[in-house]
N, C-alpha and C positions, 0 to 999 in steps of 0.2 A: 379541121380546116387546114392543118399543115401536111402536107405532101411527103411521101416518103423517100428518102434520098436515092436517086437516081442516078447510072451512069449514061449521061447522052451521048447521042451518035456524035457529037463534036468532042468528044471526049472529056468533057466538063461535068463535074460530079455538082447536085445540085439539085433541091425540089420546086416543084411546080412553085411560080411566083401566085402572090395571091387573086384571086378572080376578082373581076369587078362584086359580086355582089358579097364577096369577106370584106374587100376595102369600103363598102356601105355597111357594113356590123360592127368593123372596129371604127368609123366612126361616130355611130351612134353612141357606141361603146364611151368615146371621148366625150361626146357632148350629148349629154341622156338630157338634157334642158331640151333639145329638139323636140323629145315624143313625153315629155314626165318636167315635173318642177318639183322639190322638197317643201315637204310638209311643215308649218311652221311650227309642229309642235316639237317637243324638246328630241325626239328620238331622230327626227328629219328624215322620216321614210320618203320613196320616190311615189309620188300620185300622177296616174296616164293621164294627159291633156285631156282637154273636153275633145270630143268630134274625130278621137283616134280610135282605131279600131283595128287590132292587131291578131291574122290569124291565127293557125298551128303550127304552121313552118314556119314563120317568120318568130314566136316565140319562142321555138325547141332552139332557132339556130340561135337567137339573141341570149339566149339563156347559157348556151353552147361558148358564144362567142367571150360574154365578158369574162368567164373563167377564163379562156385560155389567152386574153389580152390583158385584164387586171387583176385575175386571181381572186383576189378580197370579197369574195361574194356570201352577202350578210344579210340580214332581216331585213335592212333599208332599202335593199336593193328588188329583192323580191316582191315587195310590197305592189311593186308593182304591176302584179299579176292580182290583185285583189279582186278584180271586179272580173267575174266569169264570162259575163255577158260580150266584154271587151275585148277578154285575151283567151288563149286556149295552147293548154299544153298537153302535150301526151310521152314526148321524153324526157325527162329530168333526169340527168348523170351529172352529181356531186362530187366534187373532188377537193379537198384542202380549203375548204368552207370555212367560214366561223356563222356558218347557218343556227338556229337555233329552233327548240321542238317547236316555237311560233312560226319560226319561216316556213319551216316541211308543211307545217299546217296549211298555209296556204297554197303550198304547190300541189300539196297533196290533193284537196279540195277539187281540182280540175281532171280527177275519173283519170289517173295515169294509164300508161298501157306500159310504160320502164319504168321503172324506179333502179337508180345505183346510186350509192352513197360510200366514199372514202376518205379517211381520214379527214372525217368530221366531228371532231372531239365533243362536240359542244349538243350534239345530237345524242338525247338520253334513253334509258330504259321504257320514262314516260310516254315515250313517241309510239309504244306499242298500242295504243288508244287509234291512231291514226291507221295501222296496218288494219284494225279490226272494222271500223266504219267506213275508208276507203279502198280494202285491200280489193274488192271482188272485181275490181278493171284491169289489176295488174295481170301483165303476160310474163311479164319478166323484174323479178327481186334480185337486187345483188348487195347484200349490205358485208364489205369490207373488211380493212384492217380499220382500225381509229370510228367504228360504228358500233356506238352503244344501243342501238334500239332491241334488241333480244339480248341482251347481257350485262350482266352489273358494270360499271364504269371502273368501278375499284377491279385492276388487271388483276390482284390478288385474290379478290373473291372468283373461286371458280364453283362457284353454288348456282346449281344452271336455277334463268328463270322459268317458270311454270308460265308457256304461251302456244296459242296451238295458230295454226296460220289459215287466215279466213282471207284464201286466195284461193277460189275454187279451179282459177281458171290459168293458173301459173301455168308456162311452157317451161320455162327457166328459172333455176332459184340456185342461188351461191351465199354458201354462208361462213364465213372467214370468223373462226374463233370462238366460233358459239356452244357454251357447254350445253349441250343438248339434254332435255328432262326427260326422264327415262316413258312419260306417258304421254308424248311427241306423237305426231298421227300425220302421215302421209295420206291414207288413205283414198280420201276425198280428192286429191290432187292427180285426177283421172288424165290430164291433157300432159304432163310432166315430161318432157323428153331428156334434160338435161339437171343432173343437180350435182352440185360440187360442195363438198362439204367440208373444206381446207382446213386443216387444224384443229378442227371441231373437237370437243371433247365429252367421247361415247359414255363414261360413267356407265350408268345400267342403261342406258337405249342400247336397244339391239338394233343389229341391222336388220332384221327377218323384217323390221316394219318397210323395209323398200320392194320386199316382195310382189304389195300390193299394184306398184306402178308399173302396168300394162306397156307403154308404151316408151318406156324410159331406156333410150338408146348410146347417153354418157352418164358418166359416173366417176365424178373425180374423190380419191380418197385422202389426197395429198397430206402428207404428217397427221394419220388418222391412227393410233395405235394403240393398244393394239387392234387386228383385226382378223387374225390365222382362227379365230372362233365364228369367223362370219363370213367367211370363205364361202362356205355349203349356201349361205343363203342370196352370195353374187353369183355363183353360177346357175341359182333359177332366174334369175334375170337374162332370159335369151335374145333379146334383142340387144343388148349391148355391141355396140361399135368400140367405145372409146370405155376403155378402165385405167384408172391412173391409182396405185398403191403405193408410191413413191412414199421415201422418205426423206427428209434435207440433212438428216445426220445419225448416223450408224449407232452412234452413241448410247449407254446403259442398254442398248440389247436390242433398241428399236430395230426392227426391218429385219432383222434374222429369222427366220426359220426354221424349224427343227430340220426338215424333210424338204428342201429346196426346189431339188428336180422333183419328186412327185408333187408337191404343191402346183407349181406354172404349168406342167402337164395335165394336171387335172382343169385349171381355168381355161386351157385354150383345149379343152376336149370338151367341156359344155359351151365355151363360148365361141360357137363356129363362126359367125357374124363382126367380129372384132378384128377392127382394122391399127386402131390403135392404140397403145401399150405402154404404161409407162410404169419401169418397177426400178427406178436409180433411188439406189442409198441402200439397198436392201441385198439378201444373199442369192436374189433368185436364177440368178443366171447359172448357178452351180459353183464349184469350185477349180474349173480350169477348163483347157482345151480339153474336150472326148477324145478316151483313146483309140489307137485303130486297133480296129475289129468289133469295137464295141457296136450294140443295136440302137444308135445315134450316126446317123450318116447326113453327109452335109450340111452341119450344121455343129459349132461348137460352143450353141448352149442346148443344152439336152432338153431342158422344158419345151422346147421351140420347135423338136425334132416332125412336129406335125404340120408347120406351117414352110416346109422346107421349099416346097413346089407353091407356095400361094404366102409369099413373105407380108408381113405385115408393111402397113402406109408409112407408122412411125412407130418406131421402140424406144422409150428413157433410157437410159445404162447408166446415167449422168455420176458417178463417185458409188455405182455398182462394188460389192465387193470380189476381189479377185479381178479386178480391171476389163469386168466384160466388155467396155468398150473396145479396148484394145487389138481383141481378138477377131479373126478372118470371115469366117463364116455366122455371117449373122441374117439370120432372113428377115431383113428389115429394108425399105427403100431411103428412108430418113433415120438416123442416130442424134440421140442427144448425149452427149458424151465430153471429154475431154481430153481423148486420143489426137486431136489435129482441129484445125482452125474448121473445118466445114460443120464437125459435130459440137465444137464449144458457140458458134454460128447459131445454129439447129435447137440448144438447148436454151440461148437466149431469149429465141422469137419464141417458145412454146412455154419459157417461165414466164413469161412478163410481167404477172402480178404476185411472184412471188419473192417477195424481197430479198431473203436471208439466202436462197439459193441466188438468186438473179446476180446479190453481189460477191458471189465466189466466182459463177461464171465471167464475170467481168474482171474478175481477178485474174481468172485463166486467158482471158482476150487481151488485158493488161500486158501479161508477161512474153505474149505471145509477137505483142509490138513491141517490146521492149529488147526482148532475143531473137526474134527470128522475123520473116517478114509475112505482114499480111495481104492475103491478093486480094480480098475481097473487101474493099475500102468502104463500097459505098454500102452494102448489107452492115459492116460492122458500126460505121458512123448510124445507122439508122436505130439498130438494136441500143447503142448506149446512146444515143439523145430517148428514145423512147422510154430507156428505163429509169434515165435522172427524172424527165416530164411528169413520169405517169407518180412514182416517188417520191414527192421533193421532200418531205420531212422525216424521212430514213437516212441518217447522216453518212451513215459506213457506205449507202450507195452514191451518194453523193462523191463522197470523197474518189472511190474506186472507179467510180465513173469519170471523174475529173480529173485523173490519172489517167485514163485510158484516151480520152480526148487531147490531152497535152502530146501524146506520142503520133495520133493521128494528125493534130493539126503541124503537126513539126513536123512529121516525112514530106517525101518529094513531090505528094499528091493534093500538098496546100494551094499551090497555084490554081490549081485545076476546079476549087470551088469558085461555084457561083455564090452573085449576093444573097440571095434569100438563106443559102444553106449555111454560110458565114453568118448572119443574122440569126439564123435557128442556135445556133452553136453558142453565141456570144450572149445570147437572151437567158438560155439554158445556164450557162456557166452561173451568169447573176442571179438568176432565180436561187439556187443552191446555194449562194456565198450570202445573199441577204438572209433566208432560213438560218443559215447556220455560221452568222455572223462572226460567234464567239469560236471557232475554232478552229486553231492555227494551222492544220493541216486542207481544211478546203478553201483555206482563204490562200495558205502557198499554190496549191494545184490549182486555181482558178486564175491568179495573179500568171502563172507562169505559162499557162496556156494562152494567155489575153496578149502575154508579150509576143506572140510569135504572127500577132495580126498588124494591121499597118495603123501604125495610129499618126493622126486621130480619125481618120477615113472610116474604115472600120465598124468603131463605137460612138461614133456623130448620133445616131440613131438614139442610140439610149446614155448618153453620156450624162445626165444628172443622176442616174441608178449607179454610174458605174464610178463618178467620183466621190461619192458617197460610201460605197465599199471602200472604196482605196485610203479613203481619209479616216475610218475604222479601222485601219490596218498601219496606217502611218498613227494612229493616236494610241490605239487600246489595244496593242498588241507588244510584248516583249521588247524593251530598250535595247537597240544595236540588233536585234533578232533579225533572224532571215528572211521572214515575212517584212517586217518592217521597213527591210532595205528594198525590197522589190516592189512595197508600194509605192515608196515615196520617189525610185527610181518612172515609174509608170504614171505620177502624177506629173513629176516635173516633164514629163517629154506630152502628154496630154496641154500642159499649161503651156509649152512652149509654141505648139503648131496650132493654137486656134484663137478664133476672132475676140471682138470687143465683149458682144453680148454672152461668150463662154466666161470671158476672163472674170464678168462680172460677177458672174456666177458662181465662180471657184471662191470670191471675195465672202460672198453672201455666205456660202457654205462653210466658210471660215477655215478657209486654207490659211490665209496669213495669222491668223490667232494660234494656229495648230503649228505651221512652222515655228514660229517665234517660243511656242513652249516647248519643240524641239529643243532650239538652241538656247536658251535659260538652263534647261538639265545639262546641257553638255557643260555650257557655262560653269554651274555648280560644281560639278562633278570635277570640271579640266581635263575634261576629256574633249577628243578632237577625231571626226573617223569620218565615214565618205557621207554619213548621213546628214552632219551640219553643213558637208558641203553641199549638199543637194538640196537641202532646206533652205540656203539664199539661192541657189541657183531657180528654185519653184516660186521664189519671191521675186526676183529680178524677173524672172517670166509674166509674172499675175500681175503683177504693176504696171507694164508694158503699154503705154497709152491708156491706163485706166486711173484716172485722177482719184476715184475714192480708196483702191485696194492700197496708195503712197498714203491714203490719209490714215488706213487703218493700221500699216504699217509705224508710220508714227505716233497713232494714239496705243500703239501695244509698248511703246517702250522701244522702238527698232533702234532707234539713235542710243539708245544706252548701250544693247549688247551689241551695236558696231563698235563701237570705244573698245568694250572690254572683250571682243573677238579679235580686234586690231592689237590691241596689247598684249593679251593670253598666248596667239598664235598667229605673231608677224611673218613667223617665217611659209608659211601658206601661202606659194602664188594664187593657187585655184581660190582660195577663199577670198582675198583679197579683192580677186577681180572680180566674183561673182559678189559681193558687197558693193564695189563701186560701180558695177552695173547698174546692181539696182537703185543705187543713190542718183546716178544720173537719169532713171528715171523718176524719183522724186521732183529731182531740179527742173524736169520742165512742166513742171504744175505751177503755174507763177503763183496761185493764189498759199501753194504750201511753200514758197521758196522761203518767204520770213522766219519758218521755225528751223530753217539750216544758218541762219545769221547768228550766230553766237560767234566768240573768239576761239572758243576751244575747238568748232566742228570745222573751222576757216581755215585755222593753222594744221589741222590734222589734214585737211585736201591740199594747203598747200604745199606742207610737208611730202606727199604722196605724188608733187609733178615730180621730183629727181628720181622716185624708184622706178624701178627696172627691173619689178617680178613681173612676170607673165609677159616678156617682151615689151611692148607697148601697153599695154590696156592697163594697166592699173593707172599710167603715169597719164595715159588718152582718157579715160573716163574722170578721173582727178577733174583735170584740164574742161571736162566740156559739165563740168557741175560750178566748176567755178564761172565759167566764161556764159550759162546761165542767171548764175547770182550777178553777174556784175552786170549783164542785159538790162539790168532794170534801172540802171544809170547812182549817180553818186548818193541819190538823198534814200535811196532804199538801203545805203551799204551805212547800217547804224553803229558798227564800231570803229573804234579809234586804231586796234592792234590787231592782226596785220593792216596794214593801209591799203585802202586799193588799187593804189600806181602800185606798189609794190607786188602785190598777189598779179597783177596783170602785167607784168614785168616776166616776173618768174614764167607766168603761163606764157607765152612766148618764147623762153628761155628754152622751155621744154621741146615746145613745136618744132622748132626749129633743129631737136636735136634724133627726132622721129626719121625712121626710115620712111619716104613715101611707100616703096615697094613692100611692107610690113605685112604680113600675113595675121587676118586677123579673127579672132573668135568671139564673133558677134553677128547677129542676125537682126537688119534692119528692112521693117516691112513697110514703113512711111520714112518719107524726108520732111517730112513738114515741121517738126522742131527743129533741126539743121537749117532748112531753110528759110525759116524763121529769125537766126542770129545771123544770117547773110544777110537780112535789111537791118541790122542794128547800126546805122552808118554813125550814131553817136560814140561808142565803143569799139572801134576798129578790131583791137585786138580779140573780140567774140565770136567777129567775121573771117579771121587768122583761123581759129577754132576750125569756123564751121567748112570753111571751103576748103582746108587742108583734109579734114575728113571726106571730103565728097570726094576729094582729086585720089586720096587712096583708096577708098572703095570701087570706084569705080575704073583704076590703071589695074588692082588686084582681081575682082569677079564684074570685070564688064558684060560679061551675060546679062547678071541681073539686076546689075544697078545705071548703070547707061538708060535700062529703058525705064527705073521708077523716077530718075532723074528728068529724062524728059515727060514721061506723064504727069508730075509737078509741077511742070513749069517751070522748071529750074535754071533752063536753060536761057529764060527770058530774062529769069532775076540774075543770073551772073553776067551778061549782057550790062544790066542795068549797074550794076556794081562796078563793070570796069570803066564806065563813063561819070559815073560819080567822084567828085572831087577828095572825100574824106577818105577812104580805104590808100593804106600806103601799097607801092609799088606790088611788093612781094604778093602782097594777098591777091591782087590782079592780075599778075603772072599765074598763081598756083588756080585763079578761077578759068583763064585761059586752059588752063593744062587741061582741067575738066570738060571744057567745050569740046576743045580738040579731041578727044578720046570720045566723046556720045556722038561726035561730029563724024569719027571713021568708023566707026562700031556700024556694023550692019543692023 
C-alpha cells in the first residue's frame, strides 16, 4: 500500500498519499468491532458479524493491510476468516507474525493460490501436514528467513527433514535455509519456472534433480555451496534467463573456483538465453583486466568474452574478487557492485531479501552520505526504508539502516519531503527502535535522526509510540550515557510544544515518576549534569495547566528533592529556575496549594524573592507562587512564621525591584491564572504580581502576547481594575501601561 519514493515535478521528494480505499482498510484496521466482535471465550478470537460477507479482494487487502498498520498479526486476528462460506482468501503474505500452525490452519483452509511466510518463529515443522492436504492450489511458495515449516526450529540442527512437496501445480517456490534431504523430488513439479534456493543446504541432494524442470527459466543459488560439482547439470537447463551463484562471503574458500575463466565461459556457452547473472563474492570474473593481444577483446572479464556484442540485462560483481566491479568493460546494462553510488543503488534493489548482504550494501550507501555526495536521494531513501520494512527483526540492518537515514534526513533535501514520505520515515524508525528496544546503538540512530524533524508537528501522528521509546531511553539505558541525554533532550522539547490531552498523557506514562528517579540518583550520587537539568525542565513542561501531573509530582516526593537540589546545588541558575517554574505551576492548583503551606517551603520562596540568579525568574516565579498562596486570603495562610503582611511586603519589595524591559525565558500559552489574581481585589499585592507580569510580557514579545491578552479578555478586566477602589495607584498605572501597548500594537 505504501508508494515508492518519488522525485515530483515540483521538486518535492515524496510517496503517493494514501487512496481513499487504504484510508477505508486502515480504518477497519482501527475499529475491527465494525465488521467482527471478540469471542468471549478466554482466547478472545475475532468472530465476522452475522449478514457480513467479505469477498477475495477485500480479504487479501484486509489481511494485507493490518500487517503493515499494526503488525501483531496472531491467531485472534485470523480467526476471522474462519467460516469459508463468508470470507475468501487467495494471497496470504506473512511477515513478522506471532501466527501459529492453528492460525496457517485456517488461512490455509481457503485453497491458497500464494503462500509467503517470513519471520514467523512461532510457525513449526508440524505445519508440513498443511503443505500436504492444501498444497495442490498453491502457484507460488515462499517460506523465508524465521519459517520452520520444512526445517527443524533448533538453527543448530541441520538434519534436513524428510518432505517431499505436494504442490503439483507450483510456478514459484523460494526456499530460504532449508537443508534439503537428499531424496527431495522436483520432478512432478512440471509448471516451475522460477525456484530460488537461498542458503539451502545441498548435503547429498544433488542438483541433476532440477534437470527434470522443463520449463524452469530462474534459478537463484544464492550461498548455495558448494556447487562447482553441479555446474554440468545447470547448463542442461536451457531455458534459463536468470542464474544467480552468488555468494555473501569469500570466506573458508566459499565462491572460489579452481578454473574461473573456463568455468563462466562454459555457463554462458550453454546458457544462450540468460539475460541475467549474478556471480558477487566469488572468483568468477577472473583475476584482473585481460591483457592486450590477448583472445578476450572488449571486454575485461574473460568469462564474458561471448556476450561482448549482446551484454547482459544485469551482472552481480557485488564484493567480486579482484574488484570486478571496478573495471571498464563489462558487458552488462545494470551492475551490482560497489564501485560508485549507481551500482551499490543496483545491488540494494536486487538484494532485498537478503539481509546479511542488504546490510553491507547499506553500509556502502552509509558511507557514501557520510563522504561524499549522493544524487540519487529519492531511489536511495526508497531502498533503505524498504529494507528496514521488509527486515525489522534483523538488528545489524536496523541499525545500518538508521544510520543511513540519519544522514539523508540531515542533508539539504530534508525540506524537500513531503508528509506521507516524512511519516514513512518516522513510522519505520519506530518500528526498529520498539523491536530492538534494548539496544543502545538503534535507539542513538533513531533518537538522532527524529531530532532533525520538526517537533512536535512531525510525530503528532504517532506520538504515544514515540514517547514510549524515549522514556525507555531516558529510564533503562546507561546513567549520564549518550542515549540517555538525547532522550530526555527530545522528551522535554515534545512536552514543551503540546497541548492538555498530550501532557496528560506523558503524566499517565509516567514521565514525572521517571524524572523524579532521575533526580533522586543524581541526588544520591551529588552529582549535578545537563540531565537533572532537563529532568525539571520536562517537569515544569508536563505540569503546565495540568492539575494531576503537580499532583503526581507531589505524591513522588517533588517537594523533598526540591530542598535537597536547592541545597546540594544553589549555585545553578538553570536549575533553580527551572524548579521554580515548575513550582509556580503547582501553585495555581488551588486545590494542591495547602500542601505548599508549611514554614519551611514559605521561607524558602521567601528566601528566593532577593535572588538574582537567572536575571529575574527565579526571584519572578518565587514571587508569583507566593502571590498564588496568599490569593486564597488570611484563614488559608495556617502558619504563624513567616507572617503574611510580611511575605507580601517582601513580594512587593521584589516587584518593584524588576526591570519592566526584562528578557525573559518563559513561554506562556494562557493568561488565565494571571488573570485570575487581577480580580483578587482582597489581596492587592497578588494583583502588583499579576499585572506587572502582563505589562512586561507584553512591552518585551508584543507579537504574541498583546493578542493572547485581548483574546482573554483582559483587556476588560484591567479596565475593571482601574476603576476599582482597592488596588493602590501603582498597580493602575502598570495595568494602564498594559492597555496602552495591546492598545497601539497592530
Amino acid at each position: 500500500m505504501s508508494g515508492k519514493v518519488r522525485l515530483k515535478p515540483n521538486g518535492v521528494l515524496d510517496e503517493d498519499p494514501m487512496t481513499l480505499q487504504d484510508i477505508a482498510y486502515k480504518y477497519i484496521c482501527n475499529n475491527l468491532d465494525v465488521i467482527s466482535y471478540e469471542d468471549e471465550s478466554l482466547d478472545r478470537s475475532r468472530i465476522l458479524r452475522d449478514g457480513i460477507v467479505l469477498p477475495n479482494d477485500i480479504c487479501d487487502r484486509l489481511l494485507e493491510a493490518y500487517q503493515q498498520f499494526y503488525r501483531h498479526l496472531d491467531d485472534r486476528f485470523v480467526t476471522l476468516f474462519r467460516d469459508k462460506h463468508r470470507t475468501s482468501l487467495k494471497v496470504v503474505h506473512l511477515r513478522n507474525s506471532t501466527l501459529t500452525n492453528s492460525g496457517l490452519a485456517i488461512l490455509m483452509r481457503h485453497e491458497l493460490y500464494s503462500l509467503s511466510i517470513w519471520y514467523c518463529d512461532r510457525i513449526t515443522e508440524w505445519s508440513q501436514e498443511l503443505l500436504a492436504h492444501h498444497g495442490e492450489s498453491l502457484r507460488s511458495l515462499e517460506l523465508g528467513i524465521g519459517s520452520h515449516m520444512l526445517q527443524n526450529r533448533d538453527p543448530n540442527d541441520k538434519e534436513p527433514v524428510d518432505f517431499q512437496l505436494n504442490c503439483p501445480n507450483l510456478r514459484r517456490l523460494v526456499l530460504n535455509g532449508v537443508p534439503l534431504h537428499h531424496q527431495l523430488q522436483f520432478a512432478h513439479l512440471d509448471d516451475l519456472i522460477h525456484l530460488d534456493l537461498t542458503s539451502c543446504v545441498l548435503g547429498n541432494f544433488s542438483l541433476s534433480a532440477l534437470t527434470s524442470l522443463p520449463k524452469l527459466h530462474t534459478l537463484i543459488l544464492f550461498n548455495v555451496w558448494p556447487i562447482e560439482n553441479g555446474l554440468h547439470a545447470i547448463c542442461a537447463l536451457k531455458q534459463l534467463r536468470t542464474l544467480d551463484i552468488s555468494i555473501s562471503s569469500s570466506g573458508n574458500g566459499h565462491g572460489t573456483y579452481d578454473f574461473p575463466d573456463e568455468t563462466l565461459e562454459m555457463l554462458m556457452d550453454n546458457l544462450r538465453e540468460l539475460t541475467h547473472l549474478d556471480i558477487s563474492g566469488t572468483n568468477l570474473a577472473g583475476n584482473g583486466v585481460a591483457t592486450k593481444g590477448s583472445c578476450y577483446k572488449n571486454t575485461d572479464i574473460p568469462g564474458l568474452v561471448s556476450r561482448t556484442q549482446r551484454p547482459l540485462q544485469f551482472l552481480g560483481l557485488y564484493h567480486t574478487a579482484h574488484w570486478a566491479c571496478k573495471r571498464h568493460d563489462i558487458p552488462a546494462i545494470e551492475i551490482a557492485g560497489d564501485a560508485n553510488e549507481q551500482q551499490i543503488l543496483t545491488a540494494a534493489r536486487y538484494y532485498y531479501d537478503r539481509p546479511v548482504l542488504l546490510t553491507r550494501v547499506l553500509n556502502d550507501l552509509y558511507h557514501l552520505f557520510r563522504f561524499e555526495n549522493c544524487k540519487d536521494i529519492h531511489t536511495a531513501l526508497d531502498v533503505v526504508l524498504t529494507a528496514m520494512d521488509r527486515h525489522l527483526k534483523f538488528k545489524h540492518m536496523q541499525i545500518s539502516g538508521s544510520a543511513t537515514l540519519f544522514y539523508i534526513v540531515k542533508g539539504r533535501d530534508r525540506a524537500k519531503f513531503g508528509t506521507p514520505l516524512r511519516n514513512h520515515i518516522i513510522r519505520t524508525l519506530l518500528n526498529g527502535m520498539e523491536v530492538h528496544i534494548t539496544d543502545d546503538t538503534m535507539l542513538r540512530n533513531g533518537y538522532l535522526t527524529l531530532t532533525q524533524f520538526q517537533m512536535p508537528t512531525d510525530v503528532l501522528f504517532e506520538y504515544e509510540r514515540l514517547i514510549s521509546v524515549l522514556l525507555h531511553g531516558v529510564s533503562k539505558t546507561e546513567q549520564e550515557g549518550f542515549v540517555q541525554r538525547i532522550a530526555i533532550y527530545l522528551l522535554n522539547t515534545l512536552a514543551c510544544q503540546v497541548d492538555g490531552k498530550q501532557k496528560l498523557f506523558l503524566g499517565e506514562l509516567g514521565v514525572v515518576s521517571t524524572m523524579l528517579s532521575l533526580i533522586k540518583d543524581r541526588l544520591t550520587r551529588s552529582v549535578f549534569d545537563d540531565v537533572m537539568e532537563v529532568a525539571w525542565s520536562t517537569m515544569w513542561n508536563v505540569t503546565d495547566e495540568t492539575a494531576i501531573n503537580c499532583k503526581r509530582f507531589l505524591d513522588g516526593r517533588g517537594m523533598e528533592y526540591f530542598l535537597r537540589c536547592l541545597n546540594t546545588f544553589r549555585e545553578r541558575d538553570e536549575l533553580l529556575r527551572n524548579m521554580m517554574g515548575l513550582l509556580g505551576n503547582v501553585a495555581e492548583v488551588k486545590w494542591l496549594r495547602p500542601k505548599l503551606m508549611t514554614q519551611k517551603f514559605i521561607e524558602v520562596f521567601a528566601e528566593l524573592l532577593s535572588s538574582e540568579s537567572d536575571g529575574i525568574e527565579v526571584s519572578y516565579n518565587a514571587a508569583g507562587v507566593l502571590a498564588h498562596i496568599a490569593s486564597d486570603g488570611p484563614v488559608a495562610w495556617t502558619i504563624r512564621e513567616p507572617s503574611r503582611e510580611k511575605v507580601l511586603t517582601s513580594m512587593v519589595e521584589a516587584i518593584r525591584r524588576w526591570d519592566i524591559k526584562s528578557e525573559r525565558n518563559i513561554n506562556y500559552r494562557s493568561f488565565e491564572p494571571i488573570l485570575g489574581l487581577v480580580r483578587c481585589y482582597e489581596t492587592p499585592q497578588c494583583q502588583h504580581w499579576a499585572v506587572w507580569a502582563l505589562a512586561n510580557l507584553t512591552q518585551v514579545y508584543p507579537d504574541k502576547y498583546c493578542l493572547l491578552v485581548e483574546q482573554e479578555n483582559g483587556i476588560q478586566i484591567l479596565k475593571e481594575l482601574i476603576t476599582h477602589p482597592s488596588p493602590y495607584e501603582e498597580i493602575k498605572e502598570i495595568a494602564r501601561m498594559v492597555i496602552a501597548r495591546c492598545s497601539s500594537w497592530p
